[in-house]
C-alpha positions as CSV (number, residue, x, y, z in Angstrom):
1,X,0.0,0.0,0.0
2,X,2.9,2.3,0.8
3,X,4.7,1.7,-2.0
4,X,1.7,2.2,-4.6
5,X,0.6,5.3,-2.5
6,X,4.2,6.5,-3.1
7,X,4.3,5.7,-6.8
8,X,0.5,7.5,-7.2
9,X,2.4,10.5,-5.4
10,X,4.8,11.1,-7.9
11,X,3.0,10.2,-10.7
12,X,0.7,13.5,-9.4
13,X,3.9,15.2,-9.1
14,X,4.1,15.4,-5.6
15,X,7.4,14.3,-3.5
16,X,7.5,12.1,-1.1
17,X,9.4,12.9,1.8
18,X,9.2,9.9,3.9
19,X,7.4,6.4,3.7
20,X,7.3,5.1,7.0
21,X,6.2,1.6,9.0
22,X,5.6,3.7,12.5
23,X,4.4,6.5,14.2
24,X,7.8,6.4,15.7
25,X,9.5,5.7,12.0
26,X,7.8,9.2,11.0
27,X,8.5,11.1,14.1
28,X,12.3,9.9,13.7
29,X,13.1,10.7,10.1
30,X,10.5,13.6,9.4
31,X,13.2,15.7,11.0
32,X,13.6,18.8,9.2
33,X,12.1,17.8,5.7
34,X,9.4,19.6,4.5
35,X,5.8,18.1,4.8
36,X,2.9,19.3,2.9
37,X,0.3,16.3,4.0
38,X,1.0,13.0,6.6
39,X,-0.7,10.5,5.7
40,X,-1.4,8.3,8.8
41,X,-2.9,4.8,9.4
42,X,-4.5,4.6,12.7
43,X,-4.0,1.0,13.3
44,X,0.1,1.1,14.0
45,X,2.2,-1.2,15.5
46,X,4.0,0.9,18.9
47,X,2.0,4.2,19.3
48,X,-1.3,4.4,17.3
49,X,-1.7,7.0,14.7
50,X,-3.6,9.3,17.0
51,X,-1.0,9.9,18.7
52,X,1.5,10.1,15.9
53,X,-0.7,12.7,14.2
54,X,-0.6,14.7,17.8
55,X,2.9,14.6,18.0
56,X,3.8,15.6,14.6
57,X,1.6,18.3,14.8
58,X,2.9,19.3,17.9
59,X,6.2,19.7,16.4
60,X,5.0,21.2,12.9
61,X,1.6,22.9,14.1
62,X,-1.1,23.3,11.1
63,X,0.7,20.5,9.3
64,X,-2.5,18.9,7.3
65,X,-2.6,15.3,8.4
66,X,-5.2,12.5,6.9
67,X,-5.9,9.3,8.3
68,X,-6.6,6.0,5.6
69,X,-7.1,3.6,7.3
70,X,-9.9,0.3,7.8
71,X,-11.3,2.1,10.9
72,X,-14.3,3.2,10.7
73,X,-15.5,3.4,14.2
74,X,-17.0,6.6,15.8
75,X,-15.1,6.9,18.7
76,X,-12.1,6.1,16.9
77,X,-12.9,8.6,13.9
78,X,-13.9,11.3,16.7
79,X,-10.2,10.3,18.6
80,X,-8.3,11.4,15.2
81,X,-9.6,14.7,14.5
82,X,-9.4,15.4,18.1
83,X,-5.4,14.8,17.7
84,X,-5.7,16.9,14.8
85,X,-6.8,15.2,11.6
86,X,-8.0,17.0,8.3
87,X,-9.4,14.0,6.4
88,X,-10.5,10.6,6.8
89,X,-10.4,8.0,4.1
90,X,-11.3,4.3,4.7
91,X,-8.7,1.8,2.7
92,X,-9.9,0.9,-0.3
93,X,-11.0,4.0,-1.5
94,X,-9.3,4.4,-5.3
95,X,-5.9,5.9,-5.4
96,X,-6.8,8.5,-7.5
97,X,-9.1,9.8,-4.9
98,X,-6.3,9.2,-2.3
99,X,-4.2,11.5,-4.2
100,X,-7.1,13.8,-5.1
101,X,-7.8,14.0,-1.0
102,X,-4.0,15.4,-0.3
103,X,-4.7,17.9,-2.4
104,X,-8.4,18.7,-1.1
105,X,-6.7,18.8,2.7
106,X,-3.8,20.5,1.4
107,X,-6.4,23.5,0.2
108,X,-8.3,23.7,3.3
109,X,-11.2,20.9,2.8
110,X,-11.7,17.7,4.9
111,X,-12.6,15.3,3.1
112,X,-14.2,12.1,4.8
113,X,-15.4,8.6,3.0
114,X,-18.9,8.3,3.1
115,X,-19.4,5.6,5.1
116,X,-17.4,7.2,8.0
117,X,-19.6,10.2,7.9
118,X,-22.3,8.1,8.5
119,X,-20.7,6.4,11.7
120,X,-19.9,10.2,12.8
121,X,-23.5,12.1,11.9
122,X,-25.2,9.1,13.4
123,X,-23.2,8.9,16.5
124,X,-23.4,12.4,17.1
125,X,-26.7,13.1,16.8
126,X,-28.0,10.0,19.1
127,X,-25.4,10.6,21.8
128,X,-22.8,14.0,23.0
129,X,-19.8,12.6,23.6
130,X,-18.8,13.5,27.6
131,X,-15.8,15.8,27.2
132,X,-18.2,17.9,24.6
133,X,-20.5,18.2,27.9
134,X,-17.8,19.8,30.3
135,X,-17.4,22.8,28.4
136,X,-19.2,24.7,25.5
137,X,-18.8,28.4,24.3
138,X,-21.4,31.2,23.7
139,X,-20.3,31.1,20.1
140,X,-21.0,27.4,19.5
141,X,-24.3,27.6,21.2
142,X,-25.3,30.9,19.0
143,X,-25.5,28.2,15.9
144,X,-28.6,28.9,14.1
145,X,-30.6,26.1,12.8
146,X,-29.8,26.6,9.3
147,X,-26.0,26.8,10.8
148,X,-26.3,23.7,12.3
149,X,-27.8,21.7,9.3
150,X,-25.4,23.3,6.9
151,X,-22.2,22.1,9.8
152,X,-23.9,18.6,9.5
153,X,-23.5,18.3,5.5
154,X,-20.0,19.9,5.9
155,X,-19.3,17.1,8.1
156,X,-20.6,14.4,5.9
157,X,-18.3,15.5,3.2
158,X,-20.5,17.7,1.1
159,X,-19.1,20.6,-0.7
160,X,-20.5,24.1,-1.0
161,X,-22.5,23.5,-4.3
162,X,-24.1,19.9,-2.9
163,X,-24.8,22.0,0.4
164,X,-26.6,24.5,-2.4
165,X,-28.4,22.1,-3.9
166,X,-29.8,19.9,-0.9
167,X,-30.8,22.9,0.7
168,X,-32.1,25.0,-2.2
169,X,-30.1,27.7,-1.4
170,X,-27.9,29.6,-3.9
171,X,-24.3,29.4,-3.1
172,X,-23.7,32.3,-2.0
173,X,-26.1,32.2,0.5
174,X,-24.1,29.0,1.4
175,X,-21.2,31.0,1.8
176,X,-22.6,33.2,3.9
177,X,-23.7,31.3,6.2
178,X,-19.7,29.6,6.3
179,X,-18.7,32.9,7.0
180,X,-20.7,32.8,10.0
181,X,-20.5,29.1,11.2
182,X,-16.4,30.1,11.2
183,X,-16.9,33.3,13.1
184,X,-18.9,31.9,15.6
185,X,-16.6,28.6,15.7
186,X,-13.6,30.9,15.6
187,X,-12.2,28.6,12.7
188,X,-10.8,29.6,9.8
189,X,-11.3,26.5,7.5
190,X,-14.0,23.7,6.8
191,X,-11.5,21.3,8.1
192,X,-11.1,23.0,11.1
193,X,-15.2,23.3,11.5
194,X,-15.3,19.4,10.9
195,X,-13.1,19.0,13.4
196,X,-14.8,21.6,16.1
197,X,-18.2,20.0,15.1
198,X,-16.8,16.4,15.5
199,X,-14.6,16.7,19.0
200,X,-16.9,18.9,20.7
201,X,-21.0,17.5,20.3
202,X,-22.1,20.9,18.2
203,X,-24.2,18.5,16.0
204,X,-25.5,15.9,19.4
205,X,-26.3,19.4,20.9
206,X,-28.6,21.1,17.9
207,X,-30.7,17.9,18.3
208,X,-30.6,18.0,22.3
């Protein structure tokens, strides 16, 4: 898998930097090299890829980091974007779209098979995870309705235009209401609102 994700990679013209068996393999020879995008299985022998994507992004803050990996569990899913992941593939998505997802996450989007955003909206919705309980902000809780169903699509992977059109909204309107899910989220990024809306209960909290 490595070595055909590697090969997609530079057939895209991307370089790779490293292609590593670990979390600790990465954290060890990422050194000073440049990173655009990790790419980070979850299920790794030593420290799990949670906790490799924290630590490299403790050491290279905002570095974009997507998880592919067979995992599709909520509490897992909800465990990596909380240690920072962008995106979240499942293995055996197409490498095309692999390679078409380091770009998405390099620009700012998160994208997210659909199957795990199924796991996540349904998870959400029937139950707030505990942590998300402890402590909210005014901002968060100032999500209008329309903001809170337009979060929810965002989360299941849609894209501005899909948002548009499910909702019969034009998309500016759309953006718009962005603008203001980010302000009041104090994000600056979709993947950054995924993340928010996934680690802290926004979505299990519109329905509560």
């Amino acid at each position: 898998m490595r070595r055909a994700l590697a090969a997609a990679m530079r057939e895209a013209g991307m370089t790779v930097a490293a292609a590593c068996s670990s979390g600790e393999e990465a954290l060890a020879t990422s050194g000073d090299r440049p990173i655009g995008v990790a790419i980070v299985e979850l299920e790794l022998p030593g420290i799990s890829g949670a906790e490799t994507i924290r630590r490299l992004r403790a050491a290279r803050p905002g570095l974009p980091a997507l998880v592919l990996s067979v995992v599709e569990h909520p509490a897992e899913v909800v465990a990596a974007f909380a240690a920072g992941a962008t995106g979240y593939l499942l293995k055996g998505t197409p490498i095309a779209e692999i390679v078409s997802a380091v770009n998405q996450v390099r620009a700012g989007l998160a994208p997210i098979s659909p199957a795990v955003a199924r796991h996540i909206i349904a998870a959400l919705y029937g139950r707030e995870p505990a942590d998300a309980r402890a402590g909210t902000t005014e901002g968060r809780d100032r999500l209008t309705p329309r903001e809170h169903e337009i979060l929810s699509l965002l989360v299941g992977g849609h894209s501005y235009a899909a948002v548009g059109s499910g909702l019969a909204i034009s998309l500016s309107t759309v953006q718009t209401h962005v603008k203001n899910i980010y302000r009041k989220l104090d994000v600056s990024s979709k993947a950054e609102a995924v993340r928010v809306a996934l680690t802290e209960g926004i979505l299990s909290r519109a329905r509560g």
